[in-house]
BAFI-142259 format. One record per residue: x, y, z of N, C-alpha, C in turn. Coordinates in steps of 0.1 Angstrom, whole numbers, padded with zeros to 4 digits, always signed. Each point is the difference from the previous one (the first is absolute). Layout:
% residues N
XYZXYZXYZ
...
% end
This chain:
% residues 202
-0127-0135-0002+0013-0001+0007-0003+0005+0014
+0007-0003+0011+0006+0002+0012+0007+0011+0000
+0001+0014+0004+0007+0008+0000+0001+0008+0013
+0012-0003+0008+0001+0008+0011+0005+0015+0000
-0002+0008+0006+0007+0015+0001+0004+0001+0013
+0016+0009+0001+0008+0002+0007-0001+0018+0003
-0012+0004+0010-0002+0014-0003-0015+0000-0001
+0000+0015+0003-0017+0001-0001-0003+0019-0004
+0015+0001-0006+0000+0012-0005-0007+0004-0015
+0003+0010-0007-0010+0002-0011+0002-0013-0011
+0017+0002-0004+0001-0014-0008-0009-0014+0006
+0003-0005+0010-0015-0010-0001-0005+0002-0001
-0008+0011+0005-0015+0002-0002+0000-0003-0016
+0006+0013-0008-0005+0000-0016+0006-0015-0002
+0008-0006+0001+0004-0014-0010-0010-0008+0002
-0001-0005+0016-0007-0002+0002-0019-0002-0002
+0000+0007-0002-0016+0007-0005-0007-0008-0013
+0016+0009-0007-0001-0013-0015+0002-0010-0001
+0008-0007+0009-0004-0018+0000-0006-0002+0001
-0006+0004+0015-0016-0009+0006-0009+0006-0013
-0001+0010-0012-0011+0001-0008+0006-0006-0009
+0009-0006-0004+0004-0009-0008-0002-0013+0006
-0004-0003+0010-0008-0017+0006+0015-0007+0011
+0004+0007+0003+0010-0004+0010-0005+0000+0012
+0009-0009+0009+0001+0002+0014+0008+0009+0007
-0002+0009+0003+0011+0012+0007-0003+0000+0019
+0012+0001+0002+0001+0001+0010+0009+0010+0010
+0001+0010+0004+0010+0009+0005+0003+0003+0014
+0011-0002+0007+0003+0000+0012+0010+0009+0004
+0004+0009+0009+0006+0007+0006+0004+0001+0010
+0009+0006+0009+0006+0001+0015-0013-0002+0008
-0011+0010+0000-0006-0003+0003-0016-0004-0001
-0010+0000+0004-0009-0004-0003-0006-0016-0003
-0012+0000-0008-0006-0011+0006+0013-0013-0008
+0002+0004-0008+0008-0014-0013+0016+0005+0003
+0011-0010+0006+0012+0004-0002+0005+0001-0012
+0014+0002+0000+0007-0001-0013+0002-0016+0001
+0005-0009+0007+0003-0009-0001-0013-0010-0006
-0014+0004+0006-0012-0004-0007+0000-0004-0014
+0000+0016-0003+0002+0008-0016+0009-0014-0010
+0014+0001+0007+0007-0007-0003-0003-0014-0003
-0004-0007+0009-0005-0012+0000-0010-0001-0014
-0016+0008+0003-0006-0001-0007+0002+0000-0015
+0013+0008-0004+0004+0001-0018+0007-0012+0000
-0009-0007+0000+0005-0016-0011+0005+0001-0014
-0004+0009-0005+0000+0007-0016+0010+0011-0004
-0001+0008+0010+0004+0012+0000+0002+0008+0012
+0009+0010+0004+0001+0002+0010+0005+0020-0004
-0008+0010+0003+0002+0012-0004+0003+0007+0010
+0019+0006-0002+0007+0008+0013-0005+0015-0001
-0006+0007+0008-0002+0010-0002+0003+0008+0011
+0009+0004+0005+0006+0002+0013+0007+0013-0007
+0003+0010+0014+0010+0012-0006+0011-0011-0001
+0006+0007-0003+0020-0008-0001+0007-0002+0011
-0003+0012+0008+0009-0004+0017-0003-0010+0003
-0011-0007-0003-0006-0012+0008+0000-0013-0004
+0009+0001-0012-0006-0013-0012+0013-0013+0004
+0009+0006+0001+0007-0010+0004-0001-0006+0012
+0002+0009+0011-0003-0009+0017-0014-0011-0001
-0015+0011-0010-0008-0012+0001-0001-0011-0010
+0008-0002-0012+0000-0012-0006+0012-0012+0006
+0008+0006+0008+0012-0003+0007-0009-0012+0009
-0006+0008+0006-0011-0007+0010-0015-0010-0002
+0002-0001-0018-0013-0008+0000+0005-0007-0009
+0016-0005-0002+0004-0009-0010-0009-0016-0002
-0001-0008+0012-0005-0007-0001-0017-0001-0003
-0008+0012+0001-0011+0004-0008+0001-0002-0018
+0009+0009-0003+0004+0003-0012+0009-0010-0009
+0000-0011+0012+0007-0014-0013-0008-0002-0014
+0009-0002-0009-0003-0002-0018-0016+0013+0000
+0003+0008+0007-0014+0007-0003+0010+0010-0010
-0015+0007-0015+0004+0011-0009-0003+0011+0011
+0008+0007+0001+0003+0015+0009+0006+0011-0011
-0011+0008-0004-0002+0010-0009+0004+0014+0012
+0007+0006-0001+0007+0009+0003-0002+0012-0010
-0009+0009+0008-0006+0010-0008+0007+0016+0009
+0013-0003+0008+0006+0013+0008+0011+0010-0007
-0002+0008+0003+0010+0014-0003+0006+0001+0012
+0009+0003-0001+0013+0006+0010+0001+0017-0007
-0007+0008+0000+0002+0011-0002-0008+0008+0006
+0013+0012+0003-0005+0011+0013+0002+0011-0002
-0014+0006+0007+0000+0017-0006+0008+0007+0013
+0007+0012-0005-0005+0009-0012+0014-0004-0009
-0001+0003-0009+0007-0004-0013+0004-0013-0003
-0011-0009+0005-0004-0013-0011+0012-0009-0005
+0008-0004+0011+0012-0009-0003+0000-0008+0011
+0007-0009-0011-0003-0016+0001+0010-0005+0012
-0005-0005+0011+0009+0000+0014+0007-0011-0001
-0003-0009-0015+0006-0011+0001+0010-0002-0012
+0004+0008-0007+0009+0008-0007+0012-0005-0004
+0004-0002+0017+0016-0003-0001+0003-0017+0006
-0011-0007-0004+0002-0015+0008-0010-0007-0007
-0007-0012+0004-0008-0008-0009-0012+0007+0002
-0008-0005-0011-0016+0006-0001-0010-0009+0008
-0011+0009+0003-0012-0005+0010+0000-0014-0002
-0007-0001-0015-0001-0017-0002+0013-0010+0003
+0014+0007+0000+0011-0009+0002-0002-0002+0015
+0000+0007+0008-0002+0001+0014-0012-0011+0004
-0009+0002-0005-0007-0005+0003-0004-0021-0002
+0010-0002-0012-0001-0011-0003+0013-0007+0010
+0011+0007+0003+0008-0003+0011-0009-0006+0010
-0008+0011+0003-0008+0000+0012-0010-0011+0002
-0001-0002-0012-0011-0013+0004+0005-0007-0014
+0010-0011+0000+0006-0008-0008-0009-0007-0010
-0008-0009+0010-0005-0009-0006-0018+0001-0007
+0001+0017+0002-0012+0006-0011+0000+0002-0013
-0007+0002-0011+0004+0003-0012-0003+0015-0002
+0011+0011-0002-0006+0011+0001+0000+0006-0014
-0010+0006-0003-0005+0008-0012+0002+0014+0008
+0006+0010-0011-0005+0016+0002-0005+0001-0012
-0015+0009+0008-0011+0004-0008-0011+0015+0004
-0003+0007-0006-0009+0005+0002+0002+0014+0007
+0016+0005+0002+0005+0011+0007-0002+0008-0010
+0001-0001-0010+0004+0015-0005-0019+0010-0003
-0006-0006+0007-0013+0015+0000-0007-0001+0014
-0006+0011+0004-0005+0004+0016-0014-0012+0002
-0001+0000+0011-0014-0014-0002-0012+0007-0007
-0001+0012-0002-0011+0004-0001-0005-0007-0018
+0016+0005-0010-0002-0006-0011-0006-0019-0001
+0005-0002+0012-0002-0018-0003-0014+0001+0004
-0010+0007+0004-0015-0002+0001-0003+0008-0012
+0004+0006-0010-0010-0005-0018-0004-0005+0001
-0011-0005-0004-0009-0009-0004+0000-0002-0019
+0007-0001-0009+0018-0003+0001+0007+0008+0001
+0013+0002+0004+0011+0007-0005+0004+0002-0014
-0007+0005-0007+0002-0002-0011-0003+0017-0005
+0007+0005-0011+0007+0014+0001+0000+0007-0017
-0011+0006-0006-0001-0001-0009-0001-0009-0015
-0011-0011+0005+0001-0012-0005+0017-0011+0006
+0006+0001+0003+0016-0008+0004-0003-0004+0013
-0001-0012+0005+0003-0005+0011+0012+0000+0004
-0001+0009+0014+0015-0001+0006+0008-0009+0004
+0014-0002-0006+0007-0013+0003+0007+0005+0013
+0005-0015+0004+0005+0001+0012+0010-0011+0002
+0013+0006+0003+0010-0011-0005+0004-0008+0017
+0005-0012-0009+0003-0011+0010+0013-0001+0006
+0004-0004+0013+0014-0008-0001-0002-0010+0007
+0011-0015-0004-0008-0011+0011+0012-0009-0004
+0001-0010+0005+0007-0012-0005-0003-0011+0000
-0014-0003+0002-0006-0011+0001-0013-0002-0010
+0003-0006-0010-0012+0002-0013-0012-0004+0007
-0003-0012+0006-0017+0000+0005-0006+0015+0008
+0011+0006+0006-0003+0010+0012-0003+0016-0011
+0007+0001-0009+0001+0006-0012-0016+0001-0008
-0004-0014-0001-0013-0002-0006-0014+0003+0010
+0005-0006+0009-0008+0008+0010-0008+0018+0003
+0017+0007-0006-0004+0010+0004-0008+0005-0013
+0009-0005-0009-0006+0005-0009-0017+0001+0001
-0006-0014-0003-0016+0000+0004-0005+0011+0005
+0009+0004+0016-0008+0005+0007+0001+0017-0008
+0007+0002-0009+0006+0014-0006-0008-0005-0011
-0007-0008-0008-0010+0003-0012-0010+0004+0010
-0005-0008+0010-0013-0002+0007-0007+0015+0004
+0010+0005+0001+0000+0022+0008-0003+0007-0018
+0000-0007-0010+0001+0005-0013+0016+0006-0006
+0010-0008+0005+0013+0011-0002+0009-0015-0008
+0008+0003-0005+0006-0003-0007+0016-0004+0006
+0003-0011+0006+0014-0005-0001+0011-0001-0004
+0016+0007+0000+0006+0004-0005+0012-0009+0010
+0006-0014-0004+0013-0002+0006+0008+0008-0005
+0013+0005+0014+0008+0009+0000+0009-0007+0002
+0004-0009+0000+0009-0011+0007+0000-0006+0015
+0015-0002+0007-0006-0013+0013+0001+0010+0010
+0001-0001+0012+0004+0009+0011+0010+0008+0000
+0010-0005-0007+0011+0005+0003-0001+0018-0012
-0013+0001-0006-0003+0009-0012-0013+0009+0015
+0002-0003+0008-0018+0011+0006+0009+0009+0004
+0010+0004+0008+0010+0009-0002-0004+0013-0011
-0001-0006-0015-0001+0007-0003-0013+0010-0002
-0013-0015+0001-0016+0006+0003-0004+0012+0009
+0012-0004+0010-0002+0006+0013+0003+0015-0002
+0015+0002-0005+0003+0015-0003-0005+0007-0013
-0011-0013-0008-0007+0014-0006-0011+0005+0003
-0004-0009+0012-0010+0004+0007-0002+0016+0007
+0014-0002+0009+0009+0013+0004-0003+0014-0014
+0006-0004-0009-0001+0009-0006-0010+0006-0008
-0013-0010+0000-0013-0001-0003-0006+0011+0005
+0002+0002+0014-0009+0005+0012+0009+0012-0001
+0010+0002+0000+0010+0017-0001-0007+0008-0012
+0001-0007-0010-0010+0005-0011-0012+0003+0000
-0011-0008+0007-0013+0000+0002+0002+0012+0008
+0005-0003+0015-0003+0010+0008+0009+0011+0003
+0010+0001-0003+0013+0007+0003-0005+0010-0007
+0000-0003-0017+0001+0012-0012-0016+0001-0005
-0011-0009+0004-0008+0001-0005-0005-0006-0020
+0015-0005+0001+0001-0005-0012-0010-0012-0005
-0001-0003-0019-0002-0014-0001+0007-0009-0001
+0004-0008+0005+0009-0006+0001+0001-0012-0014
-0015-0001-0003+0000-0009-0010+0011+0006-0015
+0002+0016+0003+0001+0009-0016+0020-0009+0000
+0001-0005+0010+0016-0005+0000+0003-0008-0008
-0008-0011-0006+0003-0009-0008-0010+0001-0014
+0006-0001-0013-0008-0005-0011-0006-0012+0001
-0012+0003-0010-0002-0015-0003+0008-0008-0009
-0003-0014+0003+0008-0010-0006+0002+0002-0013
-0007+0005-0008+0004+0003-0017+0013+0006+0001
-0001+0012+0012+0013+0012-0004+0010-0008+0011
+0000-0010+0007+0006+0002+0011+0015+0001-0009
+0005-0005-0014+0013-0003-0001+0005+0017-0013
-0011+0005+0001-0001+0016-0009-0011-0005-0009
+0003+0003-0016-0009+0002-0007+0006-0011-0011
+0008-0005+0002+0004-0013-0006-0002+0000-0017
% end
């Protein structure tokens, strides 16, 4: 596949990394330097990975709509700000909703927010024998399968969460992900049972 990046921050780097060693074409462009974003853009015929802080995500997909026609635009951003790790988008639509406004005629997937880039360069992610899953939101089944691929290809496990109108929710557990990680020093994983117990002891 064809896979452009929007950013040349850590998330490309690590997603990145593991495409191109998973046999991909990666490509990453930024404000500045040698490859624009609109480049970037162009180049993901397949795929197109937003990796931008948030203040920036809307004015620059606003601005490369016609780049990002029928392109899969995986949207891997948090809107959450320290100190005390809340979610700035809280009271209005979520990043992916914003963002599919923003560039209509893209297919947007949220994916890949909820761990620091550092976890997405595992060589796999994968966590006491368990491959980490990583849930989906999208509305567009080919753009959906897409991502998926590209979420076996890292060794992780795909998890649809529902369409866009559900990353809202991805988004704020991400938020509360990182208050627990980092706030309390917590595990965050000890929050949920496993699926045996999730309904008690039945």
């Amino acid at each position: 596949m064809r896979i452009g990046i929007l950013g040349t921050g850590g998330m490309a780097d690590a997603l990145g990394t593991q495409w191109r060693r998973a046999g991909h074409e990666v490509l990453a462009g930024g404000r500045s330097g040698a490859v624009s974003l609109e480049e970037a853009a162009e180049f993901g015929t397949d795929a197109v990975l937003l990796a931008l802080p948030y203040p920036a995500v809307v004015e620059v997909v606003s601005g490369l709509q016609d780049a990002l026609r029928g392109r899969v635009l995986v949207d891997c951003v948090n809107a959450v700000t320290a100190p005390g790790f809340t979610l700035t988008t809280a009271a209005g639509p979520s990043v992916a909703e914003r963002i599919a406004v923003a560039a209509p005629t893209a297919h947007v997937v949220k994916a890949f927010n909820l761990c620091h880039a550092d976890v997405w360069r595992l060589t796999p992610p994968v966590f006491e024998g368990r491959p980490l899953a990583v849930p989906l939101c999208g509305d567009d089944a080919g753009a959906l399968d897409v991502v998926r691929r590209l979420v076996r290809e890292i060794g992780c496990d795909p998890l649809y969460a529902g369409g866009v109108d559900r990353a809202g929710l991805v988004e704020a557990t991400a938020a509360l992900l990182i208050r627990l990680w980092v706030g309390e020093g917590a595990d965050a994983q000890a929050i949920a049972p496993p699926v045996p117990y999730a309904w008690g002891r039945g």
